[in-house]
Backbone as XML, in Angstrom:
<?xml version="1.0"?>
<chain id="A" units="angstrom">
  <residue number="1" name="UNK">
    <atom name="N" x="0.836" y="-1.175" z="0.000"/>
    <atom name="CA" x="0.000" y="0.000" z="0.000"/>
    <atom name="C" x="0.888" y="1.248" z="0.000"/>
  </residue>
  <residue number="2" name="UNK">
    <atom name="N" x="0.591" y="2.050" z="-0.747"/>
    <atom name="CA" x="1.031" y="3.639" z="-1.024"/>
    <atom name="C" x="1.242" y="4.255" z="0.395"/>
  </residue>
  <residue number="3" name="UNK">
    <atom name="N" x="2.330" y="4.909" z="0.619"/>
    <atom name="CA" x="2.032" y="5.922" z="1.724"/>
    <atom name="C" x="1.812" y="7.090" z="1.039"/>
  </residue>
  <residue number="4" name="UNK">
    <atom name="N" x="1.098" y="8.027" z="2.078"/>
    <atom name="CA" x="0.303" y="9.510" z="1.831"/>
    <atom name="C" x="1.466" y="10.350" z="0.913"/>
  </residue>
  <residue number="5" name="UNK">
    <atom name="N" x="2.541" y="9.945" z="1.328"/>
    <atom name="CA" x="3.830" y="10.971" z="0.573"/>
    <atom name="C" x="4.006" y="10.330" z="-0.616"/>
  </residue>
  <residue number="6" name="UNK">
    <atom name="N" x="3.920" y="9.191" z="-0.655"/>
    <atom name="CA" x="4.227" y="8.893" z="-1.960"/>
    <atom name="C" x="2.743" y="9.233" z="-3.228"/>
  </residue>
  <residue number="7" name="UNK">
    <atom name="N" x="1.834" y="8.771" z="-2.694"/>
    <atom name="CA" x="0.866" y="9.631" z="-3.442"/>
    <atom name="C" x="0.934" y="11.201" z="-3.624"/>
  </residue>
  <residue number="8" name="UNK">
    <atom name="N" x="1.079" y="11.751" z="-2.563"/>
    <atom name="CA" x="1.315" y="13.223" z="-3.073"/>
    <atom name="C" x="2.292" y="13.311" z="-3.988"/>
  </residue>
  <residue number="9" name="UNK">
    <atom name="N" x="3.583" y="12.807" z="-3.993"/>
    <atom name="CA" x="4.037" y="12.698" z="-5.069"/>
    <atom name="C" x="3.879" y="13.151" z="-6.598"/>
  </residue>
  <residue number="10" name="UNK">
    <atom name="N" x="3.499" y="11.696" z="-6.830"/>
    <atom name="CA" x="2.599" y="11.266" z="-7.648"/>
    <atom name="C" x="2.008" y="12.103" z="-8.104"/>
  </residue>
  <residue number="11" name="UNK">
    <atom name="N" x="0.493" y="12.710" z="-7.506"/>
    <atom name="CA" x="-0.177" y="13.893" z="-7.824"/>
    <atom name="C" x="0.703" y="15.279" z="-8.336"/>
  </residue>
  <residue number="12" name="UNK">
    <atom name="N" x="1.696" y="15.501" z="-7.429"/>
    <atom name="CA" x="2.458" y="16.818" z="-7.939"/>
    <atom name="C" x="2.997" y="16.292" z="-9.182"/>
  </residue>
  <residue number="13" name="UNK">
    <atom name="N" x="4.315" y="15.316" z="-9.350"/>
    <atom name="CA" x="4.333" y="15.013" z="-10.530"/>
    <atom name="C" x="3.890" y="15.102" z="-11.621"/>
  </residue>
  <residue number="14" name="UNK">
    <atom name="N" x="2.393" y="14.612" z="-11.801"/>
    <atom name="CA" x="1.563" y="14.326" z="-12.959"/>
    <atom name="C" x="1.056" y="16.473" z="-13.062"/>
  </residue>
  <residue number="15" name="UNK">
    <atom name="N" x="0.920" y="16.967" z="-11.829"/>
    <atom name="CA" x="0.681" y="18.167" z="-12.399"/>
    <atom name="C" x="1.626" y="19.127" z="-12.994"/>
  </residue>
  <residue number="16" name="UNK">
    <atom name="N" x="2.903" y="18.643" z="-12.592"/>
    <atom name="CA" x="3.620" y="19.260" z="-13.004"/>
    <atom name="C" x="4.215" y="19.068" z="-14.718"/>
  </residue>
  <residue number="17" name="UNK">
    <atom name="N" x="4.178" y="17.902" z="-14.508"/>
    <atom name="CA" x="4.140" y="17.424" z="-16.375"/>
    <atom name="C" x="3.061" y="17.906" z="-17.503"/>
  </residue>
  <residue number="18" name="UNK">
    <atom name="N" x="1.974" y="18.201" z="-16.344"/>
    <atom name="CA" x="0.611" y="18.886" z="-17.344"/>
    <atom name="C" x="1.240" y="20.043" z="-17.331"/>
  </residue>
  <residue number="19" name="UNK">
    <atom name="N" x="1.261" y="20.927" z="-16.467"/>
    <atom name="CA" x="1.819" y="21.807" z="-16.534"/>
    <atom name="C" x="3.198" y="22.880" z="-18.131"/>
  </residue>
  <residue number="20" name="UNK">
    <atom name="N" x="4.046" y="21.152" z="-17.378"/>
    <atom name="CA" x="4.810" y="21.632" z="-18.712"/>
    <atom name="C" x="4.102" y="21.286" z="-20.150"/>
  </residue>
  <residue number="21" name="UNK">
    <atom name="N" x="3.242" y="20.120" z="-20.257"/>
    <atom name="CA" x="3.061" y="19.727" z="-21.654"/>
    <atom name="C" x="1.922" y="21.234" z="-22.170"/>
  </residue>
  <residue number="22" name="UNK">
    <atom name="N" x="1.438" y="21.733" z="-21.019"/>
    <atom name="CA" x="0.675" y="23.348" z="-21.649"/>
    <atom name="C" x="1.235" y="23.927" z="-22.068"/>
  </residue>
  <residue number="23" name="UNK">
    <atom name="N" x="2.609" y="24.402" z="-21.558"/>
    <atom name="CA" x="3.152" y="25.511" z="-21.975"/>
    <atom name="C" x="3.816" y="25.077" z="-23.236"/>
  </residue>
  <residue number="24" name="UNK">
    <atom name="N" x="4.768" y="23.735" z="-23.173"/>
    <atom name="CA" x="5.296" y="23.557" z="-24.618"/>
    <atom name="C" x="4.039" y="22.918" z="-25.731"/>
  </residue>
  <residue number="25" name="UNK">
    <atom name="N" x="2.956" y="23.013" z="-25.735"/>
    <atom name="CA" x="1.945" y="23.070" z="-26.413"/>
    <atom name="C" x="1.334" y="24.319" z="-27.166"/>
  </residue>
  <residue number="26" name="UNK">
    <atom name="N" x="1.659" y="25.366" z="-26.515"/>
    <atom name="CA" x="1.248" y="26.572" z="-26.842"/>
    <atom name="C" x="2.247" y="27.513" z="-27.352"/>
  </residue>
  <residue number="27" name="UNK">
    <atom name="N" x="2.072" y="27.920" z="-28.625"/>
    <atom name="CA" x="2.936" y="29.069" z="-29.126"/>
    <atom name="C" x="2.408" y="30.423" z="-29.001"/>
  </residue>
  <residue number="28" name="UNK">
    <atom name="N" x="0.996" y="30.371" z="-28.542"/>
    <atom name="CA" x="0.460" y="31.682" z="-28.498"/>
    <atom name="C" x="0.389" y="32.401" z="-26.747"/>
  </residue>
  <residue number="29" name="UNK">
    <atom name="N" x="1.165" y="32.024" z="-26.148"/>
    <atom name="CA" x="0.978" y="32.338" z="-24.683"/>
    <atom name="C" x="1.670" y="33.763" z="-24.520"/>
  </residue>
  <residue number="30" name="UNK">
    <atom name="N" x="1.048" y="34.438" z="-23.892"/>
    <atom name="CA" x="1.217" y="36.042" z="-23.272"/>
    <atom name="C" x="2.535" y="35.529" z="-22.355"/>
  </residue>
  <residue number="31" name="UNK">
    <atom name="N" x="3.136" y="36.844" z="-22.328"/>
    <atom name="CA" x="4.429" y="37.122" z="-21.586"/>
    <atom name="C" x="3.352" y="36.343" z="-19.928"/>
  </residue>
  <residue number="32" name="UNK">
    <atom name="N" x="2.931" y="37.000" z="-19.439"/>
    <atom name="CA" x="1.835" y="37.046" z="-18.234"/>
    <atom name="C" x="2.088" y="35.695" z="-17.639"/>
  </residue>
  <residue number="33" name="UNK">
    <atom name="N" x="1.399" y="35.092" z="-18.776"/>
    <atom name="CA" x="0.852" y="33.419" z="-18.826"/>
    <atom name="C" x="1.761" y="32.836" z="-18.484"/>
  </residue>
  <residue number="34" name="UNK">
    <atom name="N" x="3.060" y="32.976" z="-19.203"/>
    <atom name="CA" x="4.468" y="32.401" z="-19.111"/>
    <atom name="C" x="4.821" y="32.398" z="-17.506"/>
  </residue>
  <residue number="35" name="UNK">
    <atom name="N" x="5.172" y="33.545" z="-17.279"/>
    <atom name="CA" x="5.193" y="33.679" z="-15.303"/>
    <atom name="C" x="4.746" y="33.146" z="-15.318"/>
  </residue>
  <residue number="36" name="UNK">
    <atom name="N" x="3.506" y="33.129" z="-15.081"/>
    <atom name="CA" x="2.127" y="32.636" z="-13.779"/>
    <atom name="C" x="2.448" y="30.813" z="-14.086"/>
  </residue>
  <residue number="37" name="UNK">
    <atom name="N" x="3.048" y="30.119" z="-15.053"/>
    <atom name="CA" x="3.200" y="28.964" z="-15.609"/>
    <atom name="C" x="4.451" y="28.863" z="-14.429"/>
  </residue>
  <residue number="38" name="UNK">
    <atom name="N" x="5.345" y="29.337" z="-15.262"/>
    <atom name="CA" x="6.717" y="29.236" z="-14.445"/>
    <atom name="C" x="6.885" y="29.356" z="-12.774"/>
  </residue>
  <residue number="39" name="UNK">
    <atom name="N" x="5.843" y="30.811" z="-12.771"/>
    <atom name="CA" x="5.623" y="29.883" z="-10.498"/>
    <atom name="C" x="4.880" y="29.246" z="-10.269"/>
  </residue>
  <residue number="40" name="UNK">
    <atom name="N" x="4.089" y="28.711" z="-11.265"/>
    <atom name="CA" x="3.368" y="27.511" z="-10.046"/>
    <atom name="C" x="3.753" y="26.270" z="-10.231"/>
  </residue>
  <residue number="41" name="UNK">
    <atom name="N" x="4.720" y="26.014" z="-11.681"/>
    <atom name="CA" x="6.143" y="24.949" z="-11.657"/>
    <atom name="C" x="7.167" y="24.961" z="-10.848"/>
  </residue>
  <residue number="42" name="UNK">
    <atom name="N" x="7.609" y="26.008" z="-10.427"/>
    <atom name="CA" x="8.003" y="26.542" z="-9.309"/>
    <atom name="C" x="7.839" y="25.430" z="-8.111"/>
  </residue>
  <residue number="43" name="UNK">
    <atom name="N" x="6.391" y="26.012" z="-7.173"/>
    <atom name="CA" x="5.849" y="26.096" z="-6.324"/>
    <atom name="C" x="5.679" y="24.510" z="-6.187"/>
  </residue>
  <residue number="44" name="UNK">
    <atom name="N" x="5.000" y="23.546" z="-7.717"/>
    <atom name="CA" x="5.200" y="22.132" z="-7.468"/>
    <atom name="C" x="6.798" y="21.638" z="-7.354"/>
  </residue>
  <residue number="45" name="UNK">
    <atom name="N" x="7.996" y="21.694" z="-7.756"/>
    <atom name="CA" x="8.969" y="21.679" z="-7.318"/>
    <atom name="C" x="9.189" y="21.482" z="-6.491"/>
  </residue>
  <residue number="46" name="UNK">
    <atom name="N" x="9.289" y="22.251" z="-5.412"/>
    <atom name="CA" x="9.858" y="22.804" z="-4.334"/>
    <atom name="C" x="8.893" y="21.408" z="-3.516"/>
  </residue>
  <residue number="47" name="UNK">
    <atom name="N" x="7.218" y="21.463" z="-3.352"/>
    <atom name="CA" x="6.631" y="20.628" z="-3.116"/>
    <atom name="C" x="7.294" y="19.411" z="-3.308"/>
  </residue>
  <residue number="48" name="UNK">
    <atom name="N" x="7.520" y="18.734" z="-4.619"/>
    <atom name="CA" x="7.853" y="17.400" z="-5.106"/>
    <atom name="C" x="9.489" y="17.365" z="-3.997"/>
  </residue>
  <residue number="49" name="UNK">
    <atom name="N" x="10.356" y="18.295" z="-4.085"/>
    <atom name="CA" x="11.358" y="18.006" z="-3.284"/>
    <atom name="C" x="11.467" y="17.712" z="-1.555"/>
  </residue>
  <residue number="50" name="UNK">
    <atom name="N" x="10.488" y="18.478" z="-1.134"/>
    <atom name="CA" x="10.059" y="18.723" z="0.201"/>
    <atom name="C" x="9.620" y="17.405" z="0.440"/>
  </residue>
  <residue number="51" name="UNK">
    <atom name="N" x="8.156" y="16.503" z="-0.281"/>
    <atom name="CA" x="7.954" y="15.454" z="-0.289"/>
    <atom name="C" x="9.199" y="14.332" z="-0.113"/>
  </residue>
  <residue number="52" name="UNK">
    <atom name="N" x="9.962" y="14.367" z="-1.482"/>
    <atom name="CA" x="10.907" y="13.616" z="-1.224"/>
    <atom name="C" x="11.809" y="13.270" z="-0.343"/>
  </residue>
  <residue number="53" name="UNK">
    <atom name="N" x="12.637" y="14.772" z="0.204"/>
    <atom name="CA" x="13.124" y="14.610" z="1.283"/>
    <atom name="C" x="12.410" y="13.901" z="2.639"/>
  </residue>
  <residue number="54" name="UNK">
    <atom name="N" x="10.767" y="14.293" z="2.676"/>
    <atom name="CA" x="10.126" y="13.549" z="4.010"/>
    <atom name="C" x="10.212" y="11.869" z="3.539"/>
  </residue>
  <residue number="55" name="UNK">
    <atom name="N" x="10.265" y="11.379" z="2.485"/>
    <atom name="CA" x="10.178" y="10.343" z="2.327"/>
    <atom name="C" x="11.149" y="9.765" z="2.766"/>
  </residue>
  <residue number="56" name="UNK">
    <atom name="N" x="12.416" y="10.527" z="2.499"/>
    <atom name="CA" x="13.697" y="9.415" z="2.981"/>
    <atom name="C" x="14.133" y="9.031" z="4.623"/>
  </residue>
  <residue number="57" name="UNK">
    <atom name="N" x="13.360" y="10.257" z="5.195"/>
    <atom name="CA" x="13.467" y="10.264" z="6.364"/>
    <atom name="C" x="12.180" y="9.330" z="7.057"/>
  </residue>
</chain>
């Protein structure tokens, strides 16, 4: 059975790959869009690492 961290994981992961497959999907994206893309890839990051680190411990 999954532990809770490893599902969160998981979840950040998969959003973060959506994430990117939007932006390199789109040639028409506003300067704006681009940020607001780039911190909340960011923001899962930092998440996905934070996770990880609790995992090893």
């Amino acid at each position: 059975m999954k532990s809770k961290i490893e599902t969160a994981i998981e979840y950040y992961t998969f959003k973060s790959n959506e994430l990117l497959a939007f932006v390199n999907a789109n040639k028409n994206l506003s300067v704006e869009k681009i940020i607001e893309c780039g911190e909340e890839l960011s923001i899962l990051e930092h998440k996905i690492t934070a996770l990880e680190v609790a995992k090893e411990n």
